[in-house]
C-alpha positions as CSV (number, residue, x, y, z in Angstrom):
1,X,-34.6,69.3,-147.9
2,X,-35.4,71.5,-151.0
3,X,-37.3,70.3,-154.0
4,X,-35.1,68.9,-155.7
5,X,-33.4,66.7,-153.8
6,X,-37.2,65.8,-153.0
7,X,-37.8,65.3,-156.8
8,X,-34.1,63.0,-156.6
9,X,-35.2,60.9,-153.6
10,X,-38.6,60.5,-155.2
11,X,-37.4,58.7,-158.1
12,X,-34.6,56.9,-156.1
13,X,-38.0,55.2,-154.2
14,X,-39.9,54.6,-157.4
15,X,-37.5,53.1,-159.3
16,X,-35.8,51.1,-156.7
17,X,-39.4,49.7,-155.0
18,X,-39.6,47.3,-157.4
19,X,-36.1,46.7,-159.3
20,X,-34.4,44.0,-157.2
21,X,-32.4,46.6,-155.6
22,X,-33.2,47.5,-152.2
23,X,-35.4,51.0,-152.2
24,X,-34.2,51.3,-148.0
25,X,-30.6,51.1,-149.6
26,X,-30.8,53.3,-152.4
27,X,-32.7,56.6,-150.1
28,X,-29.7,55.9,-147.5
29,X,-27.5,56.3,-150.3
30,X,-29.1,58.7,-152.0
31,X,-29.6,60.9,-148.6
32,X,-26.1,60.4,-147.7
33,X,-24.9,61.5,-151.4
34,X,-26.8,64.7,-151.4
35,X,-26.0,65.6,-147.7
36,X,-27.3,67.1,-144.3
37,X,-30.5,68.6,-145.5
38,X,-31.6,65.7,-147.6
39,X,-31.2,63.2,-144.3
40,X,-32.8,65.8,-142.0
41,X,-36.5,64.9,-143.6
42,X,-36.3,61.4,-142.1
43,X,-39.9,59.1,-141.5
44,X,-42.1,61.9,-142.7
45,X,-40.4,61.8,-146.7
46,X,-39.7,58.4,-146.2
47,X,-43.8,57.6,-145.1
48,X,-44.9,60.0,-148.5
49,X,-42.6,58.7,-150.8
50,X,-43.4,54.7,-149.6
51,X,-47.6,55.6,-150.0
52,X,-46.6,57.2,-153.4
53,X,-45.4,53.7,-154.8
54,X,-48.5,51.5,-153.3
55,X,-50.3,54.1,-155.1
56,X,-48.7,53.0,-158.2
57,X,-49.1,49.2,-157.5
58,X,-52.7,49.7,-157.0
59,X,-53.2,51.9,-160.8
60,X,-50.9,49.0,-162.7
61,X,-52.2,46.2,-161.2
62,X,-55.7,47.0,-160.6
63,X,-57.3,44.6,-162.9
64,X,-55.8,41.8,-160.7
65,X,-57.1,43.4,-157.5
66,X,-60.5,44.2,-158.5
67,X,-60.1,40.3,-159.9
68,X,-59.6,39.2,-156.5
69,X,-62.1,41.6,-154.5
70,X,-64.8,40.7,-157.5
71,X,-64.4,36.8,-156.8
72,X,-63.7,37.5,-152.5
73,X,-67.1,37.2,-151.4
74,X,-68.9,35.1,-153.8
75,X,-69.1,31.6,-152.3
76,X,-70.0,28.3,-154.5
77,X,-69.7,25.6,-151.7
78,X,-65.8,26.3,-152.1
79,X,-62.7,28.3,-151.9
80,X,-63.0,30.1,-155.1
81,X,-59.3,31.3,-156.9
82,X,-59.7,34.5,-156.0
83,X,-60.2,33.5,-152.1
84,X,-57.5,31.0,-152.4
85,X,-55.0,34.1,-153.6
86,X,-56.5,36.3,-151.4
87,X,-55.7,33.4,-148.3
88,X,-52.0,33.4,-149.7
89,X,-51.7,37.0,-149.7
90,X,-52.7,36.8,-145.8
91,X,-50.2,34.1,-145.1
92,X,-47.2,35.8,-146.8
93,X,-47.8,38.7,-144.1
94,X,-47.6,36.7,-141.4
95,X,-44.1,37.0,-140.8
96,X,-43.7,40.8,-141.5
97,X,-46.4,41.3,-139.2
98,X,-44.1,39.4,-136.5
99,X,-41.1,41.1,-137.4
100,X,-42.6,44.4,-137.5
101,X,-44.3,44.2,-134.2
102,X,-42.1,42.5,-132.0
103,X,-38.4,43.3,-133.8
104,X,-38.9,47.0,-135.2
105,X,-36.8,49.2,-132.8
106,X,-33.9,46.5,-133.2
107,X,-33.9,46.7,-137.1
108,X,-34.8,51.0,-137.1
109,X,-31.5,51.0,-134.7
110,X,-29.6,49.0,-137.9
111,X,-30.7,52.7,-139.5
112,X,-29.1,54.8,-137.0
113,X,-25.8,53.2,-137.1
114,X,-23.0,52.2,-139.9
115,X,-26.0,51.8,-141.9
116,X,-24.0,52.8,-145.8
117,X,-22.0,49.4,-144.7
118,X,-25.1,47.6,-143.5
119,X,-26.4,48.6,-146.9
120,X,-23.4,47.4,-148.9
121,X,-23.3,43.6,-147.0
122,X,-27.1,43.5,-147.4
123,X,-26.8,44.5,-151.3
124,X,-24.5,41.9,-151.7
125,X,-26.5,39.6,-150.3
126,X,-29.1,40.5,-152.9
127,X,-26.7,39.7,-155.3
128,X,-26.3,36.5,-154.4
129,X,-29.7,35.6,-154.1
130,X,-30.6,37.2,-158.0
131,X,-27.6,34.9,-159.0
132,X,-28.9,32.0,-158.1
133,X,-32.2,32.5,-160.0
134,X,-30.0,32.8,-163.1
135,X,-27.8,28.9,-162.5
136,X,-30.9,27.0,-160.7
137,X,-34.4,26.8,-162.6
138,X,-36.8,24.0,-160.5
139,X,-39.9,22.6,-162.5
140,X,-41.9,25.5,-162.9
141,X,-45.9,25.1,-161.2
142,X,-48.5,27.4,-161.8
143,X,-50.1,28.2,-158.3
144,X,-48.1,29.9,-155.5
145,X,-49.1,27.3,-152.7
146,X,-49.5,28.6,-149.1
147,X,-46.6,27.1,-148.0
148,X,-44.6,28.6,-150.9
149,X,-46.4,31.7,-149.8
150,X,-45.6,31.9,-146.3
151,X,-41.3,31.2,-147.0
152,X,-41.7,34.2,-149.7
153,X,-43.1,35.6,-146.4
154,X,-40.3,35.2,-144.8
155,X,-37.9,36.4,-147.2
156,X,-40.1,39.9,-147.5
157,X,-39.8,39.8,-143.8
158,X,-35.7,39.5,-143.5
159,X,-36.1,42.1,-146.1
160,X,-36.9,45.0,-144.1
161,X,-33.0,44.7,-143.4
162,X,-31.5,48.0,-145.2
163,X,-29.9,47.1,-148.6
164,X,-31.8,43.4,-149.0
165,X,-34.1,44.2,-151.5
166,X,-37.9,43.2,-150.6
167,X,-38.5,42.9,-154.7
168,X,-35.2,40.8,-155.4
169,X,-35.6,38.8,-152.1
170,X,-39.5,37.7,-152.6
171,X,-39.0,37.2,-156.2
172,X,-36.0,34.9,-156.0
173,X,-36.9,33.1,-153.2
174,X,-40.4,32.3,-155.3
175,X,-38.1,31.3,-158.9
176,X,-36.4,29.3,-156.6
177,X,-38.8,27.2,-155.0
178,X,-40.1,26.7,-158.6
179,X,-43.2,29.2,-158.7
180,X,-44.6,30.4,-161.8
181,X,-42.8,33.6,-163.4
182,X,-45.9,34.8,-165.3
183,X,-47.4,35.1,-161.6
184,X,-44.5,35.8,-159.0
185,X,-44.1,39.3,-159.7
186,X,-47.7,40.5,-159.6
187,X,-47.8,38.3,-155.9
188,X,-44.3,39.9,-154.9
189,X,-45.8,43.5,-155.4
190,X,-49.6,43.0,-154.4
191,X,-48.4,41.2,-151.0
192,X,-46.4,44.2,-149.8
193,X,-49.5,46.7,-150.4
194,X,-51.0,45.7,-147.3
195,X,-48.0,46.2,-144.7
196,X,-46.1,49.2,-146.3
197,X,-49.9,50.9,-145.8
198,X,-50.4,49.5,-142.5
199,X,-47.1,50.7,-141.0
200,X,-47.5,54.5,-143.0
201,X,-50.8,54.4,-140.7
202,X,-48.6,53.2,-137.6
203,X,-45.5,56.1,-138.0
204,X,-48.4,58.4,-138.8
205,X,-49.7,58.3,-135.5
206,X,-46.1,58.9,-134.1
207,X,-46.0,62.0,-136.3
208,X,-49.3,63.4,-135.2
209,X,-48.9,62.0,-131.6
210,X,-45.8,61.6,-130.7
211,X,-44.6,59.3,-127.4
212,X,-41.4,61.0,-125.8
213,X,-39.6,57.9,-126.9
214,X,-40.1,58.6,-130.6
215,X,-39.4,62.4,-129.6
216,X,-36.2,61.7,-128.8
217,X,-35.0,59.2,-131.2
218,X,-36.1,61.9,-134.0
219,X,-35.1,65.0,-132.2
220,X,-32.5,65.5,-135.3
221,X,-35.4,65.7,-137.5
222,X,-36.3,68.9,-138.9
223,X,-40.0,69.8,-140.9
224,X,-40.1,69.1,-144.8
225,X,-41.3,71.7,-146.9
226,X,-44.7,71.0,-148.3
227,X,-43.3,71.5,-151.7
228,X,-40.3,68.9,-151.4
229,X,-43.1,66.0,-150.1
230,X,-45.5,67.5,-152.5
231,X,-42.1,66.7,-155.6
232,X,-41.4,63.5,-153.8
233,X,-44.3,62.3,-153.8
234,X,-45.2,62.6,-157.5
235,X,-41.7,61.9,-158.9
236,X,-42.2,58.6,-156.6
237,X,-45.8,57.8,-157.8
238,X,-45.1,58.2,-162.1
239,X,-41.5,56.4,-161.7
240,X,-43.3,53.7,-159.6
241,X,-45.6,53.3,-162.1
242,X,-42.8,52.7,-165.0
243,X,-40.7,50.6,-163.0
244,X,-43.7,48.1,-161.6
245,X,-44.7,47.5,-164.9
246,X,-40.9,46.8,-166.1
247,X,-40.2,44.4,-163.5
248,X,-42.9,42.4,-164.4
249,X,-41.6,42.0,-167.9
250,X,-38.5,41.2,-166.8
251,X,-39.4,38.6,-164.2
252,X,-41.5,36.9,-167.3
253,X,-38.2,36.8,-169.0
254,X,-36.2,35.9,-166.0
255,X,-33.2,38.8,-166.6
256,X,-32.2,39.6,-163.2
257,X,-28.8,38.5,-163.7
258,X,-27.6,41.9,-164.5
259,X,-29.6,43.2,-161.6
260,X,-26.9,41.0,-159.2
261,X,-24.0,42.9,-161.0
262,X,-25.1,46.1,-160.5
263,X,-26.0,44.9,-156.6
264,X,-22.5,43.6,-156.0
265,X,-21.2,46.8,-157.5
266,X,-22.9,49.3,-155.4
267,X,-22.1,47.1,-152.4
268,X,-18.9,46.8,-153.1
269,X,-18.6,51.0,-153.1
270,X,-20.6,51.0,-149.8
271,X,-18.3,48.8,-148.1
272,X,-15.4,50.9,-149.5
273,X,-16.9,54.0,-148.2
């Protein structure tokens, strides 16, 4: 992988993290598009360029996470609403944490197969979901409720499908069950900054110590210039930071509509490919 097809990925990851477009879908795409050498990188990029978007959650939404770490530990005979959202926040993981520890090597195998036409069905599926979110408006209420937090749970969790977009899934599935727009997108995006970082640390330790299972499944791999990680990570990290705070302007407007066009478009090419 050279550096520009680092710098290409790199925005493919920032952009697509947070438009309800499936970031998984677009790098396979991407990858696939530019050839060989761009696909050769594999978990290592893929690791750099994920970190390099959390990184951007944490700079445009770190007023609300130094709100909820301020308010964490300070007790007044009560849950306090920063505990309350922290508590929701640990509920919505509950699911991913299951999925990822128990179903991983089934959904990574998704990866190693026809995955442009698991991408295309899984975008179109997106689709659907964004649509809905433009016919159906429940009575809006202004706290995410644990419940409430634990489905959007589950919809990051069947997510982590390639070409079901985490952003478009968690989002819709909170419009739908009548959550607050104001609020859903700043949940959507602070709720995935604990698991994206806990499974970098996991693959990391693959990387560094690899078991002769992960050897073998990644024999194809080859090593990334420092250079191309080094592009892809920055071009990740800035267009991250533009696209975060866009979607949460657009969720406060409720415009996805023309998000589930252009999903159903790109799936449509994927299945056609």
């Amino acid at each position: 992988m050279d550096w520009i097809q680092g710098l290409i990925l790199g925005l493919i990851q920032g952009l697509t993290e947070y438009l309800p477009v499936s970031s998984s879908g677009h790098l396979e795409i991407g990858k696939a598009l530019l050839g060989p050498e761009a696909e050769a990188g594999g978990l290592t990029f893929d690791i750099v360029v994920h970190v390099a978007t959390v990184l951007s959650t944490l700079v445009i939404l770190w007023k609300e996470i130094s709100w909820i770490f301020k308010g964490l530990f300070r007790w007044n005979g009560g849950l306090n609403d920063e505990q309350k959202y922290a508590i929701n926040i640990l509920i919505s993981m509950i699911p991913v944490g299951i999925v990822g520890l128990f179903f991983k090597d089934q959904i990574e195998a998704l990866f190693a197969g026809d995955v442009i036409h698991v991408v295309g069905i899984c975008l179109l599926v997106t689709a659907a979901l964004l649509t809905l979110t433009h016919f159906y408006h429940p009575k809006e209420k202004e706290h995410i409720s644990p419940l409430h937090a634990f489905i959007i749970g589950i919809a990051q969790a069947v997510a982590v499908l390639p070409g079901l977009s985490r952003s478009g899934s968690t989002i819709a599935t909170g419009l739908l069950l009548g959550n607050s727009k104001k609020n859903l997108a700043q949940f959507s995006f602070l709720m995935v900054i604990p698991p994206i970082l806990g499974e970098a640390l996991l693959d990391f330790k693959h990387i560094f110590a690899p078991s002769q299972e992960y050897l073998a499944s990644h024999a194809a791999e080859t090593p990334i210039p420092t250079l191309s990680l080094v592009v892809g990570f920055i071009a990740a990290f800035v267009s991250g930071c533009f696209a975060c705070k866009w979607m949460i302007s657009l969720v406060k407007k409720c415009k996805l509509i023309y998000f589930a066009i252009y999903c159903a478009i790109v799936g449509i090419i994927a299945l056609c490919c």
